[in-house]
Legacy VTK file of the C-alpha trace (Angstrom):
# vtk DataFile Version 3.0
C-alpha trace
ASCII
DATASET POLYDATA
POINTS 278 float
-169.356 -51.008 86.457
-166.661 -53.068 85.364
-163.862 -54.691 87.790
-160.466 -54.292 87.847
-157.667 -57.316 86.148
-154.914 -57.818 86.477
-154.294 -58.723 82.748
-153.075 -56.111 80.924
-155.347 -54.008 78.812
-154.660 -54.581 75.358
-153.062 -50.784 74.206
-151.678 -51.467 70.930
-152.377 -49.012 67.946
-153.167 -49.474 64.457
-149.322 -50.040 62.812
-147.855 -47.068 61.337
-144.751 -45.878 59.800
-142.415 -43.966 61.559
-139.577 -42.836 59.405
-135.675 -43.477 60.489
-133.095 -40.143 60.056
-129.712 -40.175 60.453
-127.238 -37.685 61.245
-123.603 -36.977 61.827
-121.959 -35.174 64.582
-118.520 -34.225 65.929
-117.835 -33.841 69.252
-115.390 -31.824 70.074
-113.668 -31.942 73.380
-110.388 -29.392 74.482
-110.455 -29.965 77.811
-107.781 -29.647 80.935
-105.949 -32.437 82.954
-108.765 -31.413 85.596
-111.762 -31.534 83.212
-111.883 -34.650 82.161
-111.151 -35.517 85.093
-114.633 -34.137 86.386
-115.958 -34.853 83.077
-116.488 -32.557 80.448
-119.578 -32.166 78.755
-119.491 -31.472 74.731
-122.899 -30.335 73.705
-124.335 -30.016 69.946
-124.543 -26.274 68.866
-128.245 -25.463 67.745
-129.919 -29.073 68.206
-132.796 -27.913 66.674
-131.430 -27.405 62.909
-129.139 -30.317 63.378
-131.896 -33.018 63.905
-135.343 -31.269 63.084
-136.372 -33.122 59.752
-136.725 -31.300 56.188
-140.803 -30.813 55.446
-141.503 -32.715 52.309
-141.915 -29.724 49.526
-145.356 -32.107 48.448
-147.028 -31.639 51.698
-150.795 -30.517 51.306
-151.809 -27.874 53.368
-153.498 -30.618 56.361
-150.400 -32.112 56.212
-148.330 -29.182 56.365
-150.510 -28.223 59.677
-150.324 -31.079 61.013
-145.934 -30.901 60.567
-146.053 -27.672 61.958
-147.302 -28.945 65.491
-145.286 -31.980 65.811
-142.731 -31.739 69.068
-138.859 -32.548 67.254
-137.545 -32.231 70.438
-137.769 -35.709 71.821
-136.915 -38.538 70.167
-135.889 -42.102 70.268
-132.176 -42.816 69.110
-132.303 -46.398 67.209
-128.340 -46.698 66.804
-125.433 -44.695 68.006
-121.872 -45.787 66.060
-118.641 -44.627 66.248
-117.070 -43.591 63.011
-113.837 -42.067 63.901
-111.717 -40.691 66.863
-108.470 -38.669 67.758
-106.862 -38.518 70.911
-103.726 -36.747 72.107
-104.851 -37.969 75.622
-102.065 -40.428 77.583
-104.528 -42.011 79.359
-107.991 -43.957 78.284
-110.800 -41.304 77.441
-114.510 -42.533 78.273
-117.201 -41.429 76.391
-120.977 -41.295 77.642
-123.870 -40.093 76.495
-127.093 -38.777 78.151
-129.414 -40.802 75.890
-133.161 -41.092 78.171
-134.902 -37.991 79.229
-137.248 -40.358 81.531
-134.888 -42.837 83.474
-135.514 -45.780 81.208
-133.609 -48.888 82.754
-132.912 -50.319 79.248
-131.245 -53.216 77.852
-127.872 -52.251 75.354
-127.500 -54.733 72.391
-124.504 -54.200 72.105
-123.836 -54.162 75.640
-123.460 -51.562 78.381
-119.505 -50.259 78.866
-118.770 -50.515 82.664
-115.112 -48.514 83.760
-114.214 -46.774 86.553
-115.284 -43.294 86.868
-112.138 -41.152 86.524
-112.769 -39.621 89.954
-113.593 -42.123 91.962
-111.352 -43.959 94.451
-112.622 -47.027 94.416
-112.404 -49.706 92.477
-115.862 -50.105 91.270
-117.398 -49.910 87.618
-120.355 -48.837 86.634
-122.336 -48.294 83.167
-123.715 -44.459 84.006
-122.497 -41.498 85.614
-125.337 -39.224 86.376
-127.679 -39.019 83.136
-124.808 -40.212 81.166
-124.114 -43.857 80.146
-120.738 -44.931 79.082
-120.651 -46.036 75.482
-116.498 -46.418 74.192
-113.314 -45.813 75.484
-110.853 -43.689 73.216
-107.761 -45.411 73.993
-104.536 -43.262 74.842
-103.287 -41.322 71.443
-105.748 -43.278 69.315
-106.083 -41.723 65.893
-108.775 -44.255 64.057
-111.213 -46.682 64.140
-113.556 -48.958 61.723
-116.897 -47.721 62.055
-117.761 -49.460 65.539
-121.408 -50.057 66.949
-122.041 -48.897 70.505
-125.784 -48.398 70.909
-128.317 -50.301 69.911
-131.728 -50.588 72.127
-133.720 -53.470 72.866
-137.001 -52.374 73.143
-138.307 -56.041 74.230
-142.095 -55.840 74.172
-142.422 -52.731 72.732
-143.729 -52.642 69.256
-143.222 -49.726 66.426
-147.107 -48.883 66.616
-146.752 -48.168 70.604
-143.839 -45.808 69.961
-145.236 -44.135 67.588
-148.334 -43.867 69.258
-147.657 -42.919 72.481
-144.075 -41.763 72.452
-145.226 -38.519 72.782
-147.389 -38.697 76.357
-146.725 -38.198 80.026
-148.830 -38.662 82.934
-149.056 -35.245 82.819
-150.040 -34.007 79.057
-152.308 -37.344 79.412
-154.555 -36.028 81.873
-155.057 -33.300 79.321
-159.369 -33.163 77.891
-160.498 -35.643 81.034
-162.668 -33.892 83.344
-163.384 -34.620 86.489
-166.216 -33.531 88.814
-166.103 -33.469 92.678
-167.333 -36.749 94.183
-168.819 -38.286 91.346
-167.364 -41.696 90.097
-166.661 -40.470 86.327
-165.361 -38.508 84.135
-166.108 -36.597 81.194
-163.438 -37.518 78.401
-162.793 -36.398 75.151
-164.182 -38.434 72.354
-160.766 -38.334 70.509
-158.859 -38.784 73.514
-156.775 -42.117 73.543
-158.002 -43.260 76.356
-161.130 -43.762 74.435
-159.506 -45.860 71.967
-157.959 -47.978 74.572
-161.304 -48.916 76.304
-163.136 -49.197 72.676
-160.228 -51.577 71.922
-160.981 -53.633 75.052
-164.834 -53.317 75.299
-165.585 -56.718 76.101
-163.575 -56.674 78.893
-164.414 -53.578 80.338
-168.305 -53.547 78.953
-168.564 -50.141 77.331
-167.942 -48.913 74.143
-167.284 -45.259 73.983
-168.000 -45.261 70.165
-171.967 -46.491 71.198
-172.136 -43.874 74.042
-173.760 -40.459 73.495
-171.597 -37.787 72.911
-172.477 -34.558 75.204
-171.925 -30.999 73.494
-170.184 -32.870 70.138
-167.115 -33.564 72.291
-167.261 -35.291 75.388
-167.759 -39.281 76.588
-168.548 -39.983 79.821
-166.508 -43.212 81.774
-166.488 -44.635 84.554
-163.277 -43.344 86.777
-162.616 -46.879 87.815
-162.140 -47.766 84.005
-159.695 -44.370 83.242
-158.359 -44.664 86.512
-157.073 -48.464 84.847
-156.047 -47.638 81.422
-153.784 -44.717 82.836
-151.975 -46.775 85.543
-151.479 -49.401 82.491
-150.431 -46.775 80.206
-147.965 -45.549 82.614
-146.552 -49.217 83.600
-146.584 -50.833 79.742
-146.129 -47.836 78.096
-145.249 -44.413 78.799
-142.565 -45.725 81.706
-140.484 -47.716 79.171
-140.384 -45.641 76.457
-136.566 -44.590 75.869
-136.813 -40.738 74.987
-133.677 -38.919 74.503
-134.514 -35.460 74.697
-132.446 -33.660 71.459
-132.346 -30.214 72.514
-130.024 -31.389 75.889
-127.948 -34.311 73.893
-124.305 -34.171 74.606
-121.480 -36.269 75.223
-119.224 -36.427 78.731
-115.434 -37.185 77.884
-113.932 -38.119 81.152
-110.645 -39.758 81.906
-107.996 -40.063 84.937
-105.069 -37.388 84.449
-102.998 -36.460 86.589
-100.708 -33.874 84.698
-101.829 -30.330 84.627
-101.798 -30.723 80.290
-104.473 -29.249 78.035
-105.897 -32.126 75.556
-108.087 -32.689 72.178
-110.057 -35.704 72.089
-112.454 -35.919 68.754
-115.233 -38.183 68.513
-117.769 -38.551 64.573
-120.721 -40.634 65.684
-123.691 -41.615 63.390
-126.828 -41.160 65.155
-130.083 -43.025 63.991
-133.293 -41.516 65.428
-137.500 -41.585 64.855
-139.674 -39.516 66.622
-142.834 -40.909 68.124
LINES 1 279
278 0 1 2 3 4 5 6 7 8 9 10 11 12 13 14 15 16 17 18 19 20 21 22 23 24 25 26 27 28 29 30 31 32 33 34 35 36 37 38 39 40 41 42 43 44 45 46 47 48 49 50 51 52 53 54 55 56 57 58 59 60 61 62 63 64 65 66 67 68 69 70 71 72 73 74 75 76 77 78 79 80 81 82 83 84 85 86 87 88 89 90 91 92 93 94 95 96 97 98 99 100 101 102 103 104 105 106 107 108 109 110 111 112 113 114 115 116 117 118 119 120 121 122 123 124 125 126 127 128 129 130 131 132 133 134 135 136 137 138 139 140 141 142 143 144 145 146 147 148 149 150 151 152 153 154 155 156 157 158 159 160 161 162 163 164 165 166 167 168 169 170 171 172 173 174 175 176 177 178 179 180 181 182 183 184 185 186 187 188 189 190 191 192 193 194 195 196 197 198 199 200 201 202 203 204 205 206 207 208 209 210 211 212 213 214 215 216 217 218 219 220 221 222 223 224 225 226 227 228 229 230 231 232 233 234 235 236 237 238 239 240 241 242 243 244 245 246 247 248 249 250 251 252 253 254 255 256 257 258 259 260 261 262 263 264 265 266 267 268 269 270 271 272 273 274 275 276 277
């Protein structure tokens, strides 16, 4: 049986494609003196048509299958830019964003926005307010502004193969085709199963190559639980952890801002959104 490293496992996947879409959206925000002052959430009306992808008319029918089962519900948002805004707000209008389904701590290119939350007391800033970080400020009566970058992710060591790869696991749908049996030290894994393909990738380091072992009933490998029990605790740390999912079907943006008068406002918000789904 192979021991444990600490060097990470090598998980990369064979470089793919993953194509970028874009799409435009107005946010819309009438909202009360005591609204924003709570925050008011604008969400998009029928996600699913607005950012669920057109099936290419050329599609044979595998690939047409294969469309049909792909999860459009969860993506990762490349850019986020401003392209116009109207306020009839007096005071400064902050908008945020709840952009990571997963509690990603990720670095902003173009830098996190830190202000006040509108009710809070103190005089502390912070970047997020619940699931929503801060991306602009809509300054008071503003009626324009040049098209103005306010989200752009670093994804540091994560490469376009791993997103595309394994964007769409958890440590739950993960565990999904391993079988385990009561006190015995393996398990019986599917052949297609990634975690097959991680340990192939890395078979002189963990010295076995599922591709060389027999195959029981057509289907399943069987692996030490030491060696599974390592590529999913790397997966989850490396991988699955960092990877910045925005789920689509909740996306919405908070308006928020410090008003004391019992008004009614408008504050109107066109971003461009750039997205890819793993």
């Amino acid at each position: 049986m192979a021991s444990k490293t600490e060097t990470p496992l090598n998980v990369e996947a064979a470089d793919t494609s993953t194509h970028e879409y874009t799409r435009r959206i107005s946010f819309v925000c009438d909202a009360t003196a005591s609204q924003l002052s709570n925050g008011k959430v604008v969400s998009i009306g029928n996600p699913s048509k607005v950012f669920t992808p057109t099936a290419d008319t050329g599609m044979t029918p595998e690939m047409a299958e294969a469309w049909g089962k792909r999860d459009f519900s969860k993506a990762i948002v490349t850019e986020i830019k401003l392209r116009g805004v109207s306020s009839n707000c007096p005071e400064p209008v902050t908008i945020g964003m709840n952009l990571f389904d997963n509690g990603v701590n990720l670095v902003n290119k173009e830098g996190w926005l830190f202000s006040q939350p509108a009710n809070d007391l103190s005089s502390d800033h912070m970047h997020a307010v619940g699931n929503y970080v801060n991306l602009t400020t809509v300054l008071p009566h503003e009626r324009q502004r040049p098209n103005e970058v306010m989200y752009v992710p670093d994804m540091g060591k994560m490469k376009a193969s791993q997103i595309t790869k394994y964007g769409h696991l958890t440590m739950e749908n993960l565990w999904d085709n391993i079988v385990a049996f009561p006190n015995e030290p393996y398990y019986y894994v599917d052949a297609s199963h990634v975690i097959c393909k991680i340990v192939s990738q890395n078979w002189d380091r963990l010295g076995i190559e599922p591709e060389h072992e027999t195959v029981q009933e057509g289907r399943w490998v069987k692996l030490s639980a030491d060696i599974v029990n390592q590529c999913m605790d790397q997966l989850q740390a490396n991988v699955i952890s960092k990877m910045p999912l925005t789920s689509l079907t909740n996306l919405g943006a908070r308006f928020s801002a410090n008003v004391s008068d019992g008004g009614e406002y408008k504050v109107v918000a066109e971003m461009s959104v750039k997205y890819k789904f793993p």
